[in-house]
MOPAC internal coordinates of N, CA, C and O (Angstrom, degrees):
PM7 1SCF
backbone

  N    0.0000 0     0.00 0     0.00 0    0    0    0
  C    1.4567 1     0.00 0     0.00 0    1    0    0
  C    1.5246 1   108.48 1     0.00 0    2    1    0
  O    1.2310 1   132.11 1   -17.44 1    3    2    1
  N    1.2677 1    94.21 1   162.56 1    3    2    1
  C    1.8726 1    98.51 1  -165.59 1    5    3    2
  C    1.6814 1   105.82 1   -93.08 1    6    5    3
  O    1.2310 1   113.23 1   -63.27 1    7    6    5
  N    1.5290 1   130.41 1   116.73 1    7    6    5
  C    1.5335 1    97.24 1  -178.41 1    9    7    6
  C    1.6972 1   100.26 1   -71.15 1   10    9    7
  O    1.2310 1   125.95 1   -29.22 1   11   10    9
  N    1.3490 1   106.18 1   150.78 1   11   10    9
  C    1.7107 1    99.51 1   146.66 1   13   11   10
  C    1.4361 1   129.42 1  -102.22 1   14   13   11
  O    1.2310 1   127.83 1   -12.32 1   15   14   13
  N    0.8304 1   102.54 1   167.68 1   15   14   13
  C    1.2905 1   120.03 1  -155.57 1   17   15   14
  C    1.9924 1   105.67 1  -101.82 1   18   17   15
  O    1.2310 1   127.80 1   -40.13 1   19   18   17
  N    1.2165 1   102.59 1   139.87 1   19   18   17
  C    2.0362 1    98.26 1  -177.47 1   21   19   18
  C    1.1172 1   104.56 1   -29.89 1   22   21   19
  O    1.2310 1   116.55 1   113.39 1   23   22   21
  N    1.8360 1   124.17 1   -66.61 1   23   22   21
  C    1.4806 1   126.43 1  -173.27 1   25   23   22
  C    1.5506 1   106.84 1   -98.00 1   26   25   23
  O    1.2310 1   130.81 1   -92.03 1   27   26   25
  N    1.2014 1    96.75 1    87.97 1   27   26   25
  C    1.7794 1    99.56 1  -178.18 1   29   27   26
  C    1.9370 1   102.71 1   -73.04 1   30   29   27
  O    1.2310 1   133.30 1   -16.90 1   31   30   29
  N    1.6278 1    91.90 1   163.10 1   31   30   29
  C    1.8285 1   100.11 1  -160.35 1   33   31   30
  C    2.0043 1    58.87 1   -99.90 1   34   33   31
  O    1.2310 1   120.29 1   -30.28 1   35   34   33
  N    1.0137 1   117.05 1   149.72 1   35   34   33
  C    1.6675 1   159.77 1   152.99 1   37   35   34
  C    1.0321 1   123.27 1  -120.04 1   38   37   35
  O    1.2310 1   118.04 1   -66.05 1   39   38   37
  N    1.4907 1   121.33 1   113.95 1   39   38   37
  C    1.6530 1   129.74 1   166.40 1   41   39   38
  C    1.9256 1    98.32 1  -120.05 1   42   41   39
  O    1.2310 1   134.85 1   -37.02 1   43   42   41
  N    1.2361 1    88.88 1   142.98 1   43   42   41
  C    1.8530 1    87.60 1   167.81 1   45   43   42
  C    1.7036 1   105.77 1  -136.65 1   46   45   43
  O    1.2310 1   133.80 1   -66.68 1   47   46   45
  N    1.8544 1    90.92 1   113.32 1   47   46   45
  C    1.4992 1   100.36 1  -173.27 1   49   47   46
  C    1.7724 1    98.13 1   -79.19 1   50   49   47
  O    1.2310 1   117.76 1   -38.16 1   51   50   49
  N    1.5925 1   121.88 1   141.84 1   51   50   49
  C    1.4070 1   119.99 1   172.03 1   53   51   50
  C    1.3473 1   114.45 1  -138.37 1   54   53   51
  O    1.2310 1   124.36 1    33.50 1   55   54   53
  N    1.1937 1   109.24 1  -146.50 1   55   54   53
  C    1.9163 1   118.43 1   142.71 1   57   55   54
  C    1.4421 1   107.89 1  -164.02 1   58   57   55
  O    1.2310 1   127.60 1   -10.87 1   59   58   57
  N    1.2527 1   102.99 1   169.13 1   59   58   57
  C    1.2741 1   117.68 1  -166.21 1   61   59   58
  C    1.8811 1   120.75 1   -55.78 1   62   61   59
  O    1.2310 1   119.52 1   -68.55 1   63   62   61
  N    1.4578 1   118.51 1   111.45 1   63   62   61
  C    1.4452 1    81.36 1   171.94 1   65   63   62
  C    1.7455 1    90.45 1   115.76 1   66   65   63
  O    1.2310 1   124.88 1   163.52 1   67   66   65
  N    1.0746 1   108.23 1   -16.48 1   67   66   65
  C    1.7724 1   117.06 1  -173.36 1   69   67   66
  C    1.6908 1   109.97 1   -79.90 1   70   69   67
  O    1.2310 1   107.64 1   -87.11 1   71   70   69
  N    1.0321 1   140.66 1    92.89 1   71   70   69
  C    1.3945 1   141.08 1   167.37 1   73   71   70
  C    1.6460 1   106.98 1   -37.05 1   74   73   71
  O    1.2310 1   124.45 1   135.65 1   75   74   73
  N    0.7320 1   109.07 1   -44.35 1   75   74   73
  C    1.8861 1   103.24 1  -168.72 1   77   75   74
  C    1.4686 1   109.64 1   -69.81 1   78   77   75
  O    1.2310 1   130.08 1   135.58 1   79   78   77
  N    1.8902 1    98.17 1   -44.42 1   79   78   77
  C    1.5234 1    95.27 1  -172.27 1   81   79   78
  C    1.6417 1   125.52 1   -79.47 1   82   81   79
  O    1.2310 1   130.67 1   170.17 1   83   82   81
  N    1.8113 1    97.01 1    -9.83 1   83   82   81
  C    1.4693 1    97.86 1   148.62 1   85   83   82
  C    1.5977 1   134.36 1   -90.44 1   86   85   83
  O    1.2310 1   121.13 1  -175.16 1   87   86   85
  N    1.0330 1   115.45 1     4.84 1   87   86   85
  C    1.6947 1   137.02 1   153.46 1   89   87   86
  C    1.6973 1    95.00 1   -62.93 1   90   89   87
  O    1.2310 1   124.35 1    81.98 1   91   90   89
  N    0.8579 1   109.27 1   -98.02 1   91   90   89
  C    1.8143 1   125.08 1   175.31 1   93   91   90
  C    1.5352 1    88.78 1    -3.78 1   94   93   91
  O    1.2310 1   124.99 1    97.93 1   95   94   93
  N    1.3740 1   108.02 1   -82.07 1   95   94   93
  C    1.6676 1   106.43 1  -161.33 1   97   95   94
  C    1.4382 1   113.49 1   -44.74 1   98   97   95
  O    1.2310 1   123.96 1   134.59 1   99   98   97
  N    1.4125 1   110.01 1   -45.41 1   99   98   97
  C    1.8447 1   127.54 1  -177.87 1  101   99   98
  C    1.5173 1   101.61 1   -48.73 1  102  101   99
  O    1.2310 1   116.95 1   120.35 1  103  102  101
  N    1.4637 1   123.41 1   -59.65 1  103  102  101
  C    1.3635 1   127.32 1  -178.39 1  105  103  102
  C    1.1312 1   115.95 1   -67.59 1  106  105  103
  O    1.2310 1   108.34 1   137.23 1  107  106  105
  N    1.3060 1   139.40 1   -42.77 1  107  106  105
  C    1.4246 1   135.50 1   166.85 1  109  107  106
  C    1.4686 1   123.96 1   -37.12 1  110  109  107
  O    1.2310 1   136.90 1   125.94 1  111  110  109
  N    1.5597 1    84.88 1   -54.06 1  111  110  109
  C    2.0690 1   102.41 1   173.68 1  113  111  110
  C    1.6446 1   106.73 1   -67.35 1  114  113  111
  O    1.2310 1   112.10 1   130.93 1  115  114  113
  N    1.4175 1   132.51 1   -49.07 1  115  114  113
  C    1.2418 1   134.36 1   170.10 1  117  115  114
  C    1.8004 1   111.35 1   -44.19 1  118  117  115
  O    1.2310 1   128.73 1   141.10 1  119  118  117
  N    1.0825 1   100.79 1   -38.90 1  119  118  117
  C    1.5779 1   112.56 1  -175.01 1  121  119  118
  C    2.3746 1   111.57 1   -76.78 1  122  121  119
  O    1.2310 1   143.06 1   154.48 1  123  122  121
  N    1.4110 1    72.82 1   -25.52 1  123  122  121
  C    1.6688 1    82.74 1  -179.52 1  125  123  122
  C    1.5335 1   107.44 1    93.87 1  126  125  123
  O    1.2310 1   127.94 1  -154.88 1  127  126  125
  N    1.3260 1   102.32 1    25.12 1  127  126  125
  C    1.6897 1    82.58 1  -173.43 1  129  127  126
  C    1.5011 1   114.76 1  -120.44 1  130  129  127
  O    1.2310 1   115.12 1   -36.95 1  131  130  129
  N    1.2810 1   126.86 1   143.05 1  131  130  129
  C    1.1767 1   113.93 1  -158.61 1  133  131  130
  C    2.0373 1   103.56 1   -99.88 1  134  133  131
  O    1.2310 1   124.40 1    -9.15 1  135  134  133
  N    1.2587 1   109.16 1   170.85 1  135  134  133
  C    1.5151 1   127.15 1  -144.46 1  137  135  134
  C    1.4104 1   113.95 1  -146.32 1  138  137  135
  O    1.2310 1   120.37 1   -42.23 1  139  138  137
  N    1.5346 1   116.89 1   137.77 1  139  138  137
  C    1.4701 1    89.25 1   149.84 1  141  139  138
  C    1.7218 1   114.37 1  -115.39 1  142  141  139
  O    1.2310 1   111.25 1     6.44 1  143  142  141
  N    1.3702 1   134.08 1  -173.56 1  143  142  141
  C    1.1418 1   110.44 1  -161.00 1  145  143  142
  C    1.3572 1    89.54 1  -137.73 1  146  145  143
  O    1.2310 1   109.25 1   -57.64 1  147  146  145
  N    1.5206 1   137.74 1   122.36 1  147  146  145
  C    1.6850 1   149.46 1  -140.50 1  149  147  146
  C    1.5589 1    81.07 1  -130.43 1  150  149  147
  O    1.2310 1   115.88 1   -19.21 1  151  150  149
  N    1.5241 1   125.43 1   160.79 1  151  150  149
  C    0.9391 1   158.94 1   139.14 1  153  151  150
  C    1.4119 1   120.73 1   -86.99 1  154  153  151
  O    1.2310 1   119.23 1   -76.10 1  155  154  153
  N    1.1238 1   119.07 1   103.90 1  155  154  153
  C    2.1003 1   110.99 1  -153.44 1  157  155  154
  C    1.3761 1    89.85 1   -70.51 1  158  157  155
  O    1.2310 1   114.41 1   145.60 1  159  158  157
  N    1.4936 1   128.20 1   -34.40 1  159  158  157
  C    1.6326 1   127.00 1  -156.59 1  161  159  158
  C    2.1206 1   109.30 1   -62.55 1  162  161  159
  O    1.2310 1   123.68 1  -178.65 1  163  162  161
  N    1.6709 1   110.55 1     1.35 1  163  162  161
  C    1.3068 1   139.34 1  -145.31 1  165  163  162
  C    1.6357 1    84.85 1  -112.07 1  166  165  163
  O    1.2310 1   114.73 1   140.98 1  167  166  165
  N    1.3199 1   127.60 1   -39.02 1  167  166  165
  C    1.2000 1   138.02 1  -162.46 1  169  167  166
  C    1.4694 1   114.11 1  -114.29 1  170  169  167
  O    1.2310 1   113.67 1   179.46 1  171  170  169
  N    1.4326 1   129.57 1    -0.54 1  171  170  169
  C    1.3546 1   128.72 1   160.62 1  173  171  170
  C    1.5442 1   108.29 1  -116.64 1  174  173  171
  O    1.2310 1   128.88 1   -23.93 1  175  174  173
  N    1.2640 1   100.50 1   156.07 1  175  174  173
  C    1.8138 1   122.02 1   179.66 1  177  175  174
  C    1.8878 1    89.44 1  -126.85 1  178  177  175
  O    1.2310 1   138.96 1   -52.51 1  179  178  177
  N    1.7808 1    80.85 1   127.49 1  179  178  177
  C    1.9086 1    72.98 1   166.76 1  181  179  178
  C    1.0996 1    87.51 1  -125.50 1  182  181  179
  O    1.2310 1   125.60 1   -40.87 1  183  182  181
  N    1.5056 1   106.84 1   139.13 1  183  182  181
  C    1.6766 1   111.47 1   171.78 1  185  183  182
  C    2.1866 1   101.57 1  -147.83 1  186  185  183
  O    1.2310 1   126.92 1    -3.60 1  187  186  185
  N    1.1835 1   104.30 1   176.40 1  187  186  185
  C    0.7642 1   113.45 1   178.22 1  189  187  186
  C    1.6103 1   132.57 1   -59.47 1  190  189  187
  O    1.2310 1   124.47 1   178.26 1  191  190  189
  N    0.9873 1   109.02 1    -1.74 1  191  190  189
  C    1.5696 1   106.20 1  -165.52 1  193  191  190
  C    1.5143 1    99.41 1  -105.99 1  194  193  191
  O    1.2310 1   128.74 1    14.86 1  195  194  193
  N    1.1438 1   100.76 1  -165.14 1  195  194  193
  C    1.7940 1   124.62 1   179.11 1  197  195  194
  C    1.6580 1   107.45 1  -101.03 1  198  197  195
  O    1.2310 1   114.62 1   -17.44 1  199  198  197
  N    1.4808 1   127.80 1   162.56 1  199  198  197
  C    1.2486 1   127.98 1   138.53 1  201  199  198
  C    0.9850 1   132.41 1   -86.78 1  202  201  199
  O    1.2310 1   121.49 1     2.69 1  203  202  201
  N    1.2844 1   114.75 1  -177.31 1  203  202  201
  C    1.7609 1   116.97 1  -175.94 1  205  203  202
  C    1.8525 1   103.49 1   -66.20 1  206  205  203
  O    1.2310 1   119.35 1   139.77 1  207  206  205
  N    1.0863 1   118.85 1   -40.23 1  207  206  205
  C    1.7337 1   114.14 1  -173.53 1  209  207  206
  C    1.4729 1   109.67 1   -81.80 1  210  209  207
  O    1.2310 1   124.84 1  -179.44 1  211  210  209
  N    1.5544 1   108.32 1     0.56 1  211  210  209
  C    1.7839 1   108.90 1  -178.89 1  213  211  210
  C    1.3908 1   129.90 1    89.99 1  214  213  211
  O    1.2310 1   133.97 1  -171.34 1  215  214  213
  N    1.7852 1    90.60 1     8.66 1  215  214  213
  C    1.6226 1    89.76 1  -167.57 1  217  215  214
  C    1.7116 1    91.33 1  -103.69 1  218  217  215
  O    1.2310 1   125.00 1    -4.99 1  219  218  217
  N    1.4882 1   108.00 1   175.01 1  219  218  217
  C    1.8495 1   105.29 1   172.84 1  221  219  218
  C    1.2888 1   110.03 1  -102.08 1  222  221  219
  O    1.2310 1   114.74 1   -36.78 1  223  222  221
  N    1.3388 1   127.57 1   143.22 1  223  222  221
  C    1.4320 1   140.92 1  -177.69 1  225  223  222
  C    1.5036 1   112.00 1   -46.84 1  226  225  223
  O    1.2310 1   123.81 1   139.42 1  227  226  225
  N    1.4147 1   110.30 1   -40.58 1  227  226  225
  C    1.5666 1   142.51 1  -167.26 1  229  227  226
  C    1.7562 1    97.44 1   -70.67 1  230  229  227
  O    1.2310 1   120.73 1   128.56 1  231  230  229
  N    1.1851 1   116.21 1   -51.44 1  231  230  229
  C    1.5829 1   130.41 1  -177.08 1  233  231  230
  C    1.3385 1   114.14 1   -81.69 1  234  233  231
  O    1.2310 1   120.55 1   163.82 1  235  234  233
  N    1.8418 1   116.56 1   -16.18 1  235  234  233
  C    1.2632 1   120.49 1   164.98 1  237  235  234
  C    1.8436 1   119.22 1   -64.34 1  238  237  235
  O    1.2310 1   139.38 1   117.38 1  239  238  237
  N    1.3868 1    80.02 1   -62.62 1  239  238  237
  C    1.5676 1   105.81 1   152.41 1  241  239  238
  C    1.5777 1   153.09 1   -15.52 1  242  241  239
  O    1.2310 1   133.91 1   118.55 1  243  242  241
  N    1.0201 1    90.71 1   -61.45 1  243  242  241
  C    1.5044 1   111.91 1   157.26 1  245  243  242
  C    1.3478 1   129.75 1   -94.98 1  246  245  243
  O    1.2310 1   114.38 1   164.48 1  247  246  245
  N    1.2462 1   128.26 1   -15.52 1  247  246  245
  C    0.9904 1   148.21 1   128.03 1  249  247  246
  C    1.9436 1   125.50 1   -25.18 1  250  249  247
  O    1.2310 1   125.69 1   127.17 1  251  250  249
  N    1.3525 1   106.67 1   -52.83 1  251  250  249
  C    1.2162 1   120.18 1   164.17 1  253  251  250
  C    1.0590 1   143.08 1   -78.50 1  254  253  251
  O    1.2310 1   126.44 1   151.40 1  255  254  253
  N    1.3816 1   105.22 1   -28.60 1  255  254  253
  C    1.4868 1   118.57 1   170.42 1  257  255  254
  C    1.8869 1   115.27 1   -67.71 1  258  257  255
  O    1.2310 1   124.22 1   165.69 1  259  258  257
  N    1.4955 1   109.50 1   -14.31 1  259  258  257
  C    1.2817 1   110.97 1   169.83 1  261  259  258
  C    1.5061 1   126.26 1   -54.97 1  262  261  259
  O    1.2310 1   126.39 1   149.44 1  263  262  261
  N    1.7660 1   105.32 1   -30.56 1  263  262  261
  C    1.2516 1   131.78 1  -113.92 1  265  263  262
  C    2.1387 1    76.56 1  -130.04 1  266  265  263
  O    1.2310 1   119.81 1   172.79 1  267  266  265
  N    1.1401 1   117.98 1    -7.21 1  267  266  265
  C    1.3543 1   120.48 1  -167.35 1  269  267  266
  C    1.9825 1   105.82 1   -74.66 1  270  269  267
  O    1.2310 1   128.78 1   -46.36 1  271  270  269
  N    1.6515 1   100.70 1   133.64 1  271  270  269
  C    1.3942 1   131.84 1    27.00 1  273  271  270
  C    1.7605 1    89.08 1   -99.49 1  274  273  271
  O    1.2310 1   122.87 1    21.59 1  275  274  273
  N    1.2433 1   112.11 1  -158.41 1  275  274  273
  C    1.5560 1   122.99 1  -152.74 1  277  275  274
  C    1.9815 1    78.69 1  -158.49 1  278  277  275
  O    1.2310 1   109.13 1   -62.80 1  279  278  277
  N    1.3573 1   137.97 1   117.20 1  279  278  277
  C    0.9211 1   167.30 1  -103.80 1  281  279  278
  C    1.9273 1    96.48 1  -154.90 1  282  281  279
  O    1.2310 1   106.11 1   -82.28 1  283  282  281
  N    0.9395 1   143.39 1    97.72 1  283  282  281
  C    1.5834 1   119.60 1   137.96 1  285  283  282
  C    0.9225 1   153.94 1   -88.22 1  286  285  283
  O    1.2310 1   115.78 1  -113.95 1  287  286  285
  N    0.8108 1   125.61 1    66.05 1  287  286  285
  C    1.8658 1   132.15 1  -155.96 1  289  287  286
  C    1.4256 1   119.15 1   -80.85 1  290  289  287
  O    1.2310 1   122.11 1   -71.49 1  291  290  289
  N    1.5544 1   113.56 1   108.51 1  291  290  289
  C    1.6409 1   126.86 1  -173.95 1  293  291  290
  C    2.0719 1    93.57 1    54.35 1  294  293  291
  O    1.2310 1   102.34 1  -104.91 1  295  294  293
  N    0.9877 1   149.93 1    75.09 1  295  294  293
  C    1.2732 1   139.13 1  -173.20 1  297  295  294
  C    1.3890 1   139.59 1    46.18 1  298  297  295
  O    1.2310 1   133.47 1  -175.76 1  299  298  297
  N    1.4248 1    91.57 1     4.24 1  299  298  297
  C    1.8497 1    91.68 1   175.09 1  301  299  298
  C    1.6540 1   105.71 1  -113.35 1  302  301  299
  O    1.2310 1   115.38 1   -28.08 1  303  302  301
  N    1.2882 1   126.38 1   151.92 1  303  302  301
  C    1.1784 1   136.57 1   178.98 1  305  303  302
  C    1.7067 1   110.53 1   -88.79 1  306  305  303
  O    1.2310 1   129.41 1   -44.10 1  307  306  305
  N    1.1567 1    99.47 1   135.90 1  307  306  305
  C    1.8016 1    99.93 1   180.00 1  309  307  306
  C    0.9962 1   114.83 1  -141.63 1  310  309  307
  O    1.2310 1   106.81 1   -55.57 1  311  310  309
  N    1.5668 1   142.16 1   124.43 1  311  310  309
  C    1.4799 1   137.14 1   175.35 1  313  311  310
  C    1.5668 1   122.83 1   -46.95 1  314  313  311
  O    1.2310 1   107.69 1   -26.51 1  315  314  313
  N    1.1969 1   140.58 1   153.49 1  315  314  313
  C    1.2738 1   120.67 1   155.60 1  317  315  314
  C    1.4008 1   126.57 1    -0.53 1  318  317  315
  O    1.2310 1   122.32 1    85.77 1  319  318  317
  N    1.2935 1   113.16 1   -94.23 1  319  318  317
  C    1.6683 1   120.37 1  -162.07 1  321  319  318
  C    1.2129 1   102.78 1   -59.03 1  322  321  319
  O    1.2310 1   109.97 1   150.14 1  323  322  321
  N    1.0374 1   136.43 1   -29.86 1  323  322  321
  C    1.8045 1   144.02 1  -151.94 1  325  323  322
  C    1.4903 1    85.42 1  -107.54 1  326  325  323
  O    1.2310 1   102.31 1   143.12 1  327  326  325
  N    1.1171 1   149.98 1   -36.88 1  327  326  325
  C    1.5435 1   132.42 1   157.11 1  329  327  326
  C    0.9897 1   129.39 1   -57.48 1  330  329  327
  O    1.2310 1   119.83 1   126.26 1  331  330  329
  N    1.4262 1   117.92 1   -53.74 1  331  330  329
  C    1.6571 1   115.06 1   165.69 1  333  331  330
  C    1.6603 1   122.69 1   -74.15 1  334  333  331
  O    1.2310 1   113.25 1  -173.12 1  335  334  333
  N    1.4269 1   130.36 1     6.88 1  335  334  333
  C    1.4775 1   148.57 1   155.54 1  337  335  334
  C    1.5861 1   105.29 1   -71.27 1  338  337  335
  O    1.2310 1   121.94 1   144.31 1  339  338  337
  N    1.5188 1   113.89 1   -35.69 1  339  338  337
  C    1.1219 1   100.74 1  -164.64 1  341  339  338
  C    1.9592 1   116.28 1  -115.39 1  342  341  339
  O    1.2310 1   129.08 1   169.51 1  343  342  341
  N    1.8004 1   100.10 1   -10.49 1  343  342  341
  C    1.6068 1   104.20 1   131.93 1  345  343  342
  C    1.1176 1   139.37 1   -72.59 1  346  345  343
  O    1.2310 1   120.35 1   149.83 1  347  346  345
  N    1.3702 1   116.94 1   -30.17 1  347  346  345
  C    1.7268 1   111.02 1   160.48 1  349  347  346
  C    1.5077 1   128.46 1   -64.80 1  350  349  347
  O    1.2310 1   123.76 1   155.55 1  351  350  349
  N    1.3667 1   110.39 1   -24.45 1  351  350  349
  C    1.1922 1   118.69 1   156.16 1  353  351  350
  C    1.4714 1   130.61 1   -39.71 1  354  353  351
  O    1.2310 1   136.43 1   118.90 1  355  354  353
  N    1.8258 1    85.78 1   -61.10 1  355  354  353
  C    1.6375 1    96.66 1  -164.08 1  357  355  354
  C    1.6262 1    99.74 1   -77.00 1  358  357  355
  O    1.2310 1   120.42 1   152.28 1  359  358  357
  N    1.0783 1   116.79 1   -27.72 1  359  358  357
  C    1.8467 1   117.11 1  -176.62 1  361  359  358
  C    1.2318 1    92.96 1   -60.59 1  362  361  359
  O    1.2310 1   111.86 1   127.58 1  363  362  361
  N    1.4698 1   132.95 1   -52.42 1  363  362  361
  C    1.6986 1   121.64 1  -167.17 1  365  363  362
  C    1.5650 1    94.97 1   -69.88 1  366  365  363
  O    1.2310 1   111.50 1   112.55 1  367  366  365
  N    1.4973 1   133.61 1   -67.45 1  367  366  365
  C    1.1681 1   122.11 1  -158.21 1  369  367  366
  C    1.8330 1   103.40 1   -45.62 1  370  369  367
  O    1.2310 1   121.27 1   144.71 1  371  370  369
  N    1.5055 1   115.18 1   -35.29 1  371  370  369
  C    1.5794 1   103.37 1  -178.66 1  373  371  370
  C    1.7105 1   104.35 1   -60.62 1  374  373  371
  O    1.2310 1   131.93 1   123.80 1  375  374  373
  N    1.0534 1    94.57 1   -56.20 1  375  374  373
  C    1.8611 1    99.29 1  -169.94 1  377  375  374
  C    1.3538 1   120.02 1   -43.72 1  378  377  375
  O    1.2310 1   123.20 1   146.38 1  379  378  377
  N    1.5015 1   111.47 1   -33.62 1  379  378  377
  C    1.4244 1   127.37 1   170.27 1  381  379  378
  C    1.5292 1   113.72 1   -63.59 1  382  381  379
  O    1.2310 1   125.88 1   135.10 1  383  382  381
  N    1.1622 1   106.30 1   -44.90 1  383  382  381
  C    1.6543 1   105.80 1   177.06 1  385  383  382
  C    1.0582 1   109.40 1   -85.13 1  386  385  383
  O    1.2310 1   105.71 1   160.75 1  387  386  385
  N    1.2840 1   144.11 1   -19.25 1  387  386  385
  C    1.0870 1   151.06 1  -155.89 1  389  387  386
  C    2.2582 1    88.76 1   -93.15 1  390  389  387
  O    1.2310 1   115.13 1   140.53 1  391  390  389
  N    1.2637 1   126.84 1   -39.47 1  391  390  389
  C    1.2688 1   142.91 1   174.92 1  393  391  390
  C    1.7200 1   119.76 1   -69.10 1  394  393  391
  O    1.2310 1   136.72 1   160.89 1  395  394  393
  N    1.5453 1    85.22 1   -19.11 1  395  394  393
  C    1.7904 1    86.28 1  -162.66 1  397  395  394
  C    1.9824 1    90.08 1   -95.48 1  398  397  395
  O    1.2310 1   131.95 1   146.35 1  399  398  397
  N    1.1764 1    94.54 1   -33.65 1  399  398  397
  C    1.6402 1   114.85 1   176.11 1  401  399  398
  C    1.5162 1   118.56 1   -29.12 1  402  401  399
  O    1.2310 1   131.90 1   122.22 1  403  402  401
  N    1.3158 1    94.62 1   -57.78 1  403  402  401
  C    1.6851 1   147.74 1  -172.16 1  405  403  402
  C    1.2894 1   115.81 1   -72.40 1  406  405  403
  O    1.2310 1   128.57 1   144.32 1  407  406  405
  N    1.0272 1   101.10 1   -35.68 1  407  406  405
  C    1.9454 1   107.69 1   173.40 1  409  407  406
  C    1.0971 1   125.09 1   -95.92 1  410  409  407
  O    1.2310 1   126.34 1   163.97 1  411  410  409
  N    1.9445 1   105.42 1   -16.03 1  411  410  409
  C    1.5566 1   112.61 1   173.44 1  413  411  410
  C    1.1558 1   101.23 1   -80.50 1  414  413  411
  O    1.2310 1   120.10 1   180.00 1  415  414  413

């Protein structure tokens, strides 16, 4: 697992037209946290060939778009729910220290 970090780097890969991955953006901003916002279709090449592990770019692809938005947090990739599980996390673990701080 990835730790994050207080000011985590956030990218949210989507596409256009996606209800969730404009949820994602809404909650991020509700949360205060800043983002950048990728177009995944920016980040695949479909072409004809194979990859090196045998799978097709095209089958990678579609594959992912199930899976949208696609979350990066400090370098790790996280689905929806499992991204915002693991910013709500880190906002309480800050708030908590941020309390214990406060009382000393």
């Amino acid at each position: 697992m990835v730790k994050v970090t207080e000011n985590p780097s956030i990218k949210v890969y989507g596409k256009p037209g996606c209800g969730l991955c404009e949820a994602a953006k809404q909650k991020l901003h509700m949360m205060g946290l800043e983002y950048q916002s990728l177009n995944l279709a920016d980040y695949t090449e479909l072409h004809d060939g194979w990859r090196n592990d045998r799978s097709c770019e095209i089958l990678a692809a579609y594959r992912l778009i199930d899976k949208m938005p696609v979350l990066e947090i400090d370098g790790g990739y996280h689905d929806y729910p499992t991204a915002m599980r693991l910013l709500k996390d880190r906002m309480q673990n800050v708030k908590e220290g941020a309390t214990a701080v406060a009382e000393n």
